[in-house]
C-alpha positions as CSV (number, residue, x, y, z in Angstrom):
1,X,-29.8,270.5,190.0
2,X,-26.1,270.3,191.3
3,X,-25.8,266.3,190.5
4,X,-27.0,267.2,186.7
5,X,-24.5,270.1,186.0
6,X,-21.5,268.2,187.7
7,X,-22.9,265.0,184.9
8,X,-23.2,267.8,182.3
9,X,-19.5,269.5,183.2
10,X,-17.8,266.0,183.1
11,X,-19.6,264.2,180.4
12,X,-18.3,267.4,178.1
13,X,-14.6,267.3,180.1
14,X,-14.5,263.3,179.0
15,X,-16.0,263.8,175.1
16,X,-13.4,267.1,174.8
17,X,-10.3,265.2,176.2
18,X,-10.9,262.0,174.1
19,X,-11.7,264.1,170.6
20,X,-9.7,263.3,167.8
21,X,-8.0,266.1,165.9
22,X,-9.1,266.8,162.6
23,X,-6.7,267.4,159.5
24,X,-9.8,268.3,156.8
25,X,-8.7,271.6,155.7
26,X,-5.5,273.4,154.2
27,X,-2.7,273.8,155.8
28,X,0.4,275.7,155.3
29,X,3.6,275.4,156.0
30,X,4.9,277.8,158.6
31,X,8.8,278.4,158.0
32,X,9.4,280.3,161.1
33,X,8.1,277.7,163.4
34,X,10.1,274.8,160.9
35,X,12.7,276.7,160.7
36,X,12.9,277.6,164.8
37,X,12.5,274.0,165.8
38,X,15.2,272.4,163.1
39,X,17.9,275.6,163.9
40,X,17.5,274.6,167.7
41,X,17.4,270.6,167.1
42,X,18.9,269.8,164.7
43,X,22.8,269.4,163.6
44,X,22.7,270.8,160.2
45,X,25.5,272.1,158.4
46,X,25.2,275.7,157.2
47,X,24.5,274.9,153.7
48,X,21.5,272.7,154.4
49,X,19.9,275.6,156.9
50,X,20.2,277.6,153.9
51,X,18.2,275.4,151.5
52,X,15.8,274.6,154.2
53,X,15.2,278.0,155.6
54,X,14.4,279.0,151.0
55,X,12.4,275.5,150.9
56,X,10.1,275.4,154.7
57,X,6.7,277.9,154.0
58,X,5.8,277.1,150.2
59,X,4.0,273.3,150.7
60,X,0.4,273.4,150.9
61,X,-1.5,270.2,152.5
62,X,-5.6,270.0,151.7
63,X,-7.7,267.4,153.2
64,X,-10.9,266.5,152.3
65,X,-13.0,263.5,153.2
66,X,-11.2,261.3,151.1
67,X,-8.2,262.5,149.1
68,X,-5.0,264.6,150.0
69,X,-3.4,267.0,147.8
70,X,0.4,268.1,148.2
71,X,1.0,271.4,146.1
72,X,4.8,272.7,146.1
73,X,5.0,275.9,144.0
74,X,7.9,276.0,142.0
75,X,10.6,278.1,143.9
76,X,14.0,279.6,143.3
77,X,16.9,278.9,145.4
78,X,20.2,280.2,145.8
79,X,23.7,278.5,147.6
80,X,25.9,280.6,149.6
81,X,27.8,281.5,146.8
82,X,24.9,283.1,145.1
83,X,24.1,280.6,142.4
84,X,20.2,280.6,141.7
85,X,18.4,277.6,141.0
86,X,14.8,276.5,140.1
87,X,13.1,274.3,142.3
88,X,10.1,272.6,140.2
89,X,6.9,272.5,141.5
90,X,4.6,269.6,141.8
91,X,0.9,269.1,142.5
92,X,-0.5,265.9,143.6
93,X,-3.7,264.2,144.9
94,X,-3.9,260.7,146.4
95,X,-6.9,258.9,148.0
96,X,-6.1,258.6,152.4
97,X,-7.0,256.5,154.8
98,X,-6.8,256.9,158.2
99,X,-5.4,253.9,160.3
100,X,-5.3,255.3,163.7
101,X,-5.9,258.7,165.7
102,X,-5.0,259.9,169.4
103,X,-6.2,263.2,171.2
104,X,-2.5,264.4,169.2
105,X,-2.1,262.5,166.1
106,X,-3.2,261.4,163.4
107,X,-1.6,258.3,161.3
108,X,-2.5,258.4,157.6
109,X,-1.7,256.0,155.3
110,X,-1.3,257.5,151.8
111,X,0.8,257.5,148.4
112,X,4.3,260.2,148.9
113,X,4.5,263.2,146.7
114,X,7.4,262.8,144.1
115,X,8.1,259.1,144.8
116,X,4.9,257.3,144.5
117,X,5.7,255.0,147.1
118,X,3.1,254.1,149.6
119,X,3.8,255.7,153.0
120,X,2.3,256.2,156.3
121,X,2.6,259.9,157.9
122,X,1.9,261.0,161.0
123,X,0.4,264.6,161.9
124,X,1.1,265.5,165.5
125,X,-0.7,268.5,166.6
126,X,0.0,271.0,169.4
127,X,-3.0,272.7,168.7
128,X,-6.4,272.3,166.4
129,X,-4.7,274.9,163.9
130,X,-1.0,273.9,164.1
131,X,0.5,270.3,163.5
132,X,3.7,269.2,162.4
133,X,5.6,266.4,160.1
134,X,8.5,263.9,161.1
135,X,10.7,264.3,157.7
136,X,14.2,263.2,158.2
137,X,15.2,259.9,158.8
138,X,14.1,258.8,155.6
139,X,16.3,257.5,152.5
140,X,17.1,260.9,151.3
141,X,17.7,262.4,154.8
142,X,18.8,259.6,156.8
143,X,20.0,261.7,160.1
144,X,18.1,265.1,159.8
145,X,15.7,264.5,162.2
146,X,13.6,267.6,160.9
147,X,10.1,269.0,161.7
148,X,8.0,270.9,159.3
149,X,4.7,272.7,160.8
150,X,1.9,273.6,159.6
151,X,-1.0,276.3,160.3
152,X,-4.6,275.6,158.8
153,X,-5.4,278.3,156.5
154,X,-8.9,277.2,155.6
155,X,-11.3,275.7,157.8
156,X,-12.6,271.9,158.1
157,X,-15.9,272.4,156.0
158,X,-16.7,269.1,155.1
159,X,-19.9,267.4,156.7
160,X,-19.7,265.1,159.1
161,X,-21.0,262.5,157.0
162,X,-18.1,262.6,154.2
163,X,-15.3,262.3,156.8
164,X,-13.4,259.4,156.6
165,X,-13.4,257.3,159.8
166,X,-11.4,258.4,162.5
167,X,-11.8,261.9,161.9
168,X,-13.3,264.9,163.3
169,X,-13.9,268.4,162.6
């Protein structure tokens, strides 16, 4: 009885460390965690902590089996010197696919909101609710080096079945 429970305990140690996190859902962006890492990290000038602190917590991710959808409300921000401006909104859905998965990440290749160019993203989680986004470094931001995080807000409620390969809920 003691050689099947030790098989039992590690058989469900193995499946648990090698299980895939899952990004079906929404998720949030969580400014105080963006915001936190990027202030610490980051050499930003104060102007572009102040756009970024008014910009981090409005994105909303949604996974489902098959398509992603990016929706940005439209927000107003304001400089140092008090001048408001609009920031329009977008809302976007783009088939995925998966192309690789660890016990931390996930690589997905998809289309990028705004610039329609094919990209590949990956979700690095440090938890099955939490996961963050590599965005600087690119064309626009070349030196940034910026994080944004995000926090599930709706559970993974898709079957099994309609999952696209390589993930889990």
């Amino acid at each position: 009885m003691r050689r099947l429970f030790a098989i039992l305990l590690i058989t469900a140690f193995a499946a648990s460390a090698n299980a895939q996190p899952s990004l079906v859902g929404q998720w949030k962006s969580d400014a105080n965690l963006s915001m936190r890492f990027n202030s610490e990290r980051s050499k930003l000038e104060n102007k572009t902590t102040l756009f970024l602190s008014q910009l981090m917590g409005h994105l909303t991710i949604t996974f489902t089996a098959k398509a992603v959808t990016f929706d940005m409300p439209t927000i107003e921000t304001e400089t140092s010197e008090s001048r408001k401006s609009p920031l329009v909104g977008s809302r976007e859905t783009h088939p995925y696919r998966v192309l690789g998965a660890t016990s931390d990440a996930v690589a997905v290749k998809s289309v990028e909101p705004v610039t329609g160019r094919d990209a590949i993203t990956v979700y690095n989680f440090v938890g099955p609710d939490t996961m963050w986004v590599y965005s600087g470094g690119t064309e626009s931001t070349p030196s940034s080096h910026l994080r944004e995080y995000f926090v599930r807000v709706k559970p993974k409620n898709v079957p099994k079945a309609d999952m696209p390969q390589g993930t889990h809920p």
